[in-house]
N, C-alpha and C positions, 0 to 999 in steps of 0.2 A: 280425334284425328286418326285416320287410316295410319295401318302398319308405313304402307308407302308412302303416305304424306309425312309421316314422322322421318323415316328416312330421309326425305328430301330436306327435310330443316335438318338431319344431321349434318348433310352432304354440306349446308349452306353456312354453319356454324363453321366445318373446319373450312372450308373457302375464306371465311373471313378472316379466320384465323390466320390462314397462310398470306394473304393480303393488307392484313388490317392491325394486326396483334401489335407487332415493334410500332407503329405509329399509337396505336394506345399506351402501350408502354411508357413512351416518350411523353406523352401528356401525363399521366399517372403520376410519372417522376417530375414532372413541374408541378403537378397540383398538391404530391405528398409530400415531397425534399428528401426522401427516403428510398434508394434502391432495393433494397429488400422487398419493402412492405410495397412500394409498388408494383414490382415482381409479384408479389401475395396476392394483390389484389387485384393481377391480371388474370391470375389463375383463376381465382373466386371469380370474375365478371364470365369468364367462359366456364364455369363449372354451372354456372342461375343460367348461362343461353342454352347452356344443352338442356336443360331441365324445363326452361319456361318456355323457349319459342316455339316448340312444339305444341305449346296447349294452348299461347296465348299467340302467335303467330309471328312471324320474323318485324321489329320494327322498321321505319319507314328511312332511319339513318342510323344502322348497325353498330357504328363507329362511335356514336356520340352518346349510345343507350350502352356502352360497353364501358366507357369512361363515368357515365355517374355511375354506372352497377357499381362497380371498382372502386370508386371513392367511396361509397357508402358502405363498400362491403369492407373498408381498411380502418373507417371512423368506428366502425360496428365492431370489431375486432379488436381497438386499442381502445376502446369503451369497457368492454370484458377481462382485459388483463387489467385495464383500471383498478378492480377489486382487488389485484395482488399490488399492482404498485401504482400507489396516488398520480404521482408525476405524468403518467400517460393520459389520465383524463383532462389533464391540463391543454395537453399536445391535443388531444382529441378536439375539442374545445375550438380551438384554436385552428385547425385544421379545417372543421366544419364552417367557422366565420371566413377561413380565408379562400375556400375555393366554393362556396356556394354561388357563386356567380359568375365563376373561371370555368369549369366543367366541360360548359356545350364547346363551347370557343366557337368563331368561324373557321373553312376550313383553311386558308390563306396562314391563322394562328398552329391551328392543328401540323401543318407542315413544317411551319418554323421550329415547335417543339422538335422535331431530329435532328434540326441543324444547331439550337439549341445543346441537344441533350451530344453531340456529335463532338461540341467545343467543350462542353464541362468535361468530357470523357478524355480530351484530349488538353486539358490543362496543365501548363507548364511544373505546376509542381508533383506533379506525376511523373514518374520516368518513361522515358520513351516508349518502351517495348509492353509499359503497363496501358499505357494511353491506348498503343494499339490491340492491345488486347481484350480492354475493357469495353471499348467503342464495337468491335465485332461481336463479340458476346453481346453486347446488353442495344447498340443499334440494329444490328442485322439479323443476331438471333443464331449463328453458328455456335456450333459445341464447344469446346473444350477441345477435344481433340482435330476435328477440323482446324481450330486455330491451331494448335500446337504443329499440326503439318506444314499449314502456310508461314511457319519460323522457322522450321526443322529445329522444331524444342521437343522437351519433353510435355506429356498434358499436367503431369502434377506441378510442372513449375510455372505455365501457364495459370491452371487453377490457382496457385498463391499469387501471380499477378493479379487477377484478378478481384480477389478478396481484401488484396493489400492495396488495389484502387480506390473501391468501394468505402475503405476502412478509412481513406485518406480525403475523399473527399465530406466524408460526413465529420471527420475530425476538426478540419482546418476549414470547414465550413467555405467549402468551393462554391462558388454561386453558379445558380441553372442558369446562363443568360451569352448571350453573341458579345465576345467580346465588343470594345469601344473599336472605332475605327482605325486607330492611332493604337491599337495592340495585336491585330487580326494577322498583318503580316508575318510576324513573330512566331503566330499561332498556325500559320499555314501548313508546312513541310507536314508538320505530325498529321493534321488532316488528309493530304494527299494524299499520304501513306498509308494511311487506314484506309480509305474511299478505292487507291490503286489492287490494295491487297483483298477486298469486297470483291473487286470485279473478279481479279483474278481465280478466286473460287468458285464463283459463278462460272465464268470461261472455260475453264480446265478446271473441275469437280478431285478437290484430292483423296477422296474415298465414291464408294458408292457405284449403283449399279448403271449410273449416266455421265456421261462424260462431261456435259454441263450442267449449271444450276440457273437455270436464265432469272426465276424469281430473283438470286444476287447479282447476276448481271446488271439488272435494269434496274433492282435499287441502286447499285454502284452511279449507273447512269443519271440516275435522277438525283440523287443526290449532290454528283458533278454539274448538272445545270441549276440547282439552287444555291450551289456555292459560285460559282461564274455570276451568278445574278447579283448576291450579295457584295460580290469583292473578284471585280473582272481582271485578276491578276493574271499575267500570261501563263506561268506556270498552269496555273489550272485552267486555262484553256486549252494549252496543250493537251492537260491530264483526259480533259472532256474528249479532244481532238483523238487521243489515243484508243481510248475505250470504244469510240463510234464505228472506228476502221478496222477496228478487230473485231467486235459485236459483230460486221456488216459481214462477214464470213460460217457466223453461227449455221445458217443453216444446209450448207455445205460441207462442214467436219464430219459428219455422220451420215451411215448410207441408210436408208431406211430402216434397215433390221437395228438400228444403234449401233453399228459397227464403226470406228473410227477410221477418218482418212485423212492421208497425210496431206498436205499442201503441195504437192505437186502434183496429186492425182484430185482434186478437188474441181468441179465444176464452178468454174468461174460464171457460168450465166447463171448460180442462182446466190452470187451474192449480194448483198442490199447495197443497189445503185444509192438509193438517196441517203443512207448513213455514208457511206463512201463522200459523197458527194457534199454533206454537215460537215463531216470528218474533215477533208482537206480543207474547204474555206476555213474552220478555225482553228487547224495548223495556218494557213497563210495568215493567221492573225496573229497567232504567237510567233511566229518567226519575224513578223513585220515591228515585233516590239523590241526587238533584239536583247530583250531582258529573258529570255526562258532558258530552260535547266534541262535535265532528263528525261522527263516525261517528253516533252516535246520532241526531243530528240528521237526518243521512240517512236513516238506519232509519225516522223520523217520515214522511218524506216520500215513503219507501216505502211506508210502512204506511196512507196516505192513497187512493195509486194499490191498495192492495190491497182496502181497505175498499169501493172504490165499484163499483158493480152493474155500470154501463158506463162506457163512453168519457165519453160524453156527462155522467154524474151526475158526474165527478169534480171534487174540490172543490176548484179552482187558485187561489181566492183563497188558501185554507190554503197553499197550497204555495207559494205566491206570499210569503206570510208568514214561512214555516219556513224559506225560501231566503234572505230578508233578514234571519236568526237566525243562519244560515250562514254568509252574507258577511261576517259580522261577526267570527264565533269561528275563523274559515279560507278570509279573503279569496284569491281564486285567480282568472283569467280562465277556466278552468275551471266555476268555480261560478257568476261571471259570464253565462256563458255558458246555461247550465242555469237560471238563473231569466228570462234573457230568452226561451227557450221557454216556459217558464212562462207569463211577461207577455201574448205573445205568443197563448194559448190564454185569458186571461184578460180582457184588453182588446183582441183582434185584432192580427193579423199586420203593420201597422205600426208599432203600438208596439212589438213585439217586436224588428222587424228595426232601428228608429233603436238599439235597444241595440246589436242585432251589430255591425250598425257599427260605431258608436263605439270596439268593441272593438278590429275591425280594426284602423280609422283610425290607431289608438296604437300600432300594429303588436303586438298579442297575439294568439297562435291563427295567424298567416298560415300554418303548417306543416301546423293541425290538422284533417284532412280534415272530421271534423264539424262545425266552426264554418262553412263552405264549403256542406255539405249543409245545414247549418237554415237559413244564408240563402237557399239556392235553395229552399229549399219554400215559404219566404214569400213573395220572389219572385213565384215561381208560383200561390201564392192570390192575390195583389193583383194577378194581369193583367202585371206586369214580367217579360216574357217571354226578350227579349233580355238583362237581368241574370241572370234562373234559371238560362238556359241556360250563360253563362260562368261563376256558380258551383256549376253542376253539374260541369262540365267540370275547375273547378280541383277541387273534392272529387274526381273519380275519378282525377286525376293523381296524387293523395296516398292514395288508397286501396289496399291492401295485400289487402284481404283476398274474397275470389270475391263470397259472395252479396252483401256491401254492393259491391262492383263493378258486377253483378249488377242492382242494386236502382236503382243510380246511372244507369245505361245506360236502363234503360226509363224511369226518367223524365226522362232525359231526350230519348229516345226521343220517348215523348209530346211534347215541346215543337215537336219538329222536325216531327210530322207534318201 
């Protein structure tokens, strides 16, 4: 094979890689019952595709030559420690009988393993914030410290959720499996949360030199439609409804050069008519259940900024409204925060900012670069120039990520000239 045809199978290895790797994972861990050595043995499947398919040629279903390489590279491997401790040839053994014929799977199976590997991650006797942390890491494949930002945690306290998941599910012998139907509800909320906090990252990128991560995006998404299929609870139609209406703005946030823009300088003719259009039919379904929560509420308040023609026509009283419907069902300085822009666009930049404050003042948000950035722009309408400017300054100390760096700099740029 040519230099350049080798290339090309590299180029094709990491594409799979970035599309295919967490869905192998996720089989791996149902066919090994081990996070780790499944993890091992993802590694090993793409360390033999970068070495073989070059010489023997990309196979014909990527995904499903990636999953036995992997088994066999984990049965091969706990073969060889065999020689120091008996007990693993057993496991070996055993392992070999029980997925020689699970492996290919269809892909119908192959999918379910996320939703699968999504419920064991999120299992009740796991603590909350391990569930969500475990599920991002080991479903979607973000880092340690990505997660750690989307908590406003530390990464090493992250990292021992993480380990103390792992440690807990192979202990007390968590089973890989969709809960019963008569448990699934119970099991909900943590899912949502993990899945809302996926998108989120995607959406708005908390480090890194692009503002989104659409590959998390659209798993977020896809994930929300295989759970609405499974368990068509309004909540997470909402959740779905949510993600679609804000997705449907993606590619409007950024001007060609990747520079960030804000929502009210954004070109409304190029956002996605027919997510908009997904989006609201199934808010009108979660609201017609009159059982939903937050997310949908959000979807609502989505669905508001979606409806209006401009900047200018949007209807912030509503929102203004839907946000103290929020505060209510999912009090958070977060949401707080979010309806004091609101205010803020509603009754003027005064009002708005005596809320941030107050937020501050009680010490909420001091970490969270946005709270920082809405003060400085208010700030900065009302003439408090010298205030903008120091919390422009503390938002970009706190900022992580290029264009809002980026975006931070020139205006505050602007102040200084």
């Amino acid at each position: 094979m040519s230099a350049d045809a080798a290339g090309r199978v590299r180029e094709m290895v990491d594409a799979v890689y970035r599309a295919e790797s967490r869905r192998v994972l996720a089989t791996l861990i149902r066919l090994l019952g081990d996070f780790d050595l499944a993890e091992e043995a993802l590694h090993d499947a793409f360390t033999a595709a970068v070495e073989r398919w070059p010489r023997d040629g990309v196979p014909a279903n990527p995904r499903a030559w990636l999953v036995s390489t992997g088994r066999f590279k984990a049965i091969d491997s706990l073969r060889r420690r065999a020689r120091f401790d008996a007990s693993l040839a057993e496991v070996a053994e055993r392992l070999d009988a029980d997925t020689r014929d699970a492996a290919g799977g269809d892909a119908e199976g192959v999918e379910d393993d996320r939703l699968r590997l999504i419920f064991t991650c999120c299992h009740p006797a796991l603590p909350p914030d391990a569930q969500v942390a475990l599920t991002l890491r080991e479903v979607c494949g973000l880092t340690t410290e990505e997660i750690a930002r989307a908590f406003l945690s530390a990464p090493p306290t992250v990292a021992q959720r993480i380990v103390r998941a792992k440690a807990k599910i192979r202990d007390a012998r968590i089973p890989y499996e969709v809960p019963t139907h008569a448990e699934l509800p119970d099991r909900l909320d943590a899912v949502l949360r993990v899945i809302y906090l996926v998108f989120n990252e995607g959406y708005s990128a908390s480090s890194g030199v692009s503002l989104t991560r659409h590959d998390l995006s659209g798993e977020a998404i896809r994930l929300g439609r295989l759970l609405i299929e499974l368990l068509p609870e309004p909540e997470g139609v909402g959740l779905l409804a949510l993600m679609l209406l804000h997705e449907s703005r993606r590619a409007a946030r950024t001007s060609p050069a990747g520079e960030l823009v804000l929502l009210d300088d954004q070109d409304r003719s190029r956002w996605n008519r027919d997510q908009i259009a997904e989006g609201s039919a199934l808010l009108e379904r979660a609201l017609s259940s009159r059982r939903f929560g937050p997310y949908t509420i959000q979807a609502a308040i989505a669905a508001v900024h979606a409806e209006a023609p401009s900047a200018a026509a949007t209807n912030w009283a509503q929102i203004v409204g839907l946000y103290d419907v929020l505060a209510r069902a999912d009090p958070s300085p977060v949401v707080e925060l979010n309806r004091a822009v609101a205010v803020a666009m509603r009754d003027g930049p005064s009002a708005g900012l005596a809320l941030i404050d107050a937020i501050l003042a009680r010490g909420d948000l001091g970490d969270y670069h946005l709270a920082h950035a809405a003060r400085a722009d208010l700030c900065r309408r009302l003439g408090r120039t010298a205030e903008a400017r120091a919390s422009y300054e503390r938002a970009l100390g706190l900022t992580r990520q290029e264009p809002e760096r980026r975006f931070l700099e020139r205006r505050l740029g602007e102040l200084l000239d």
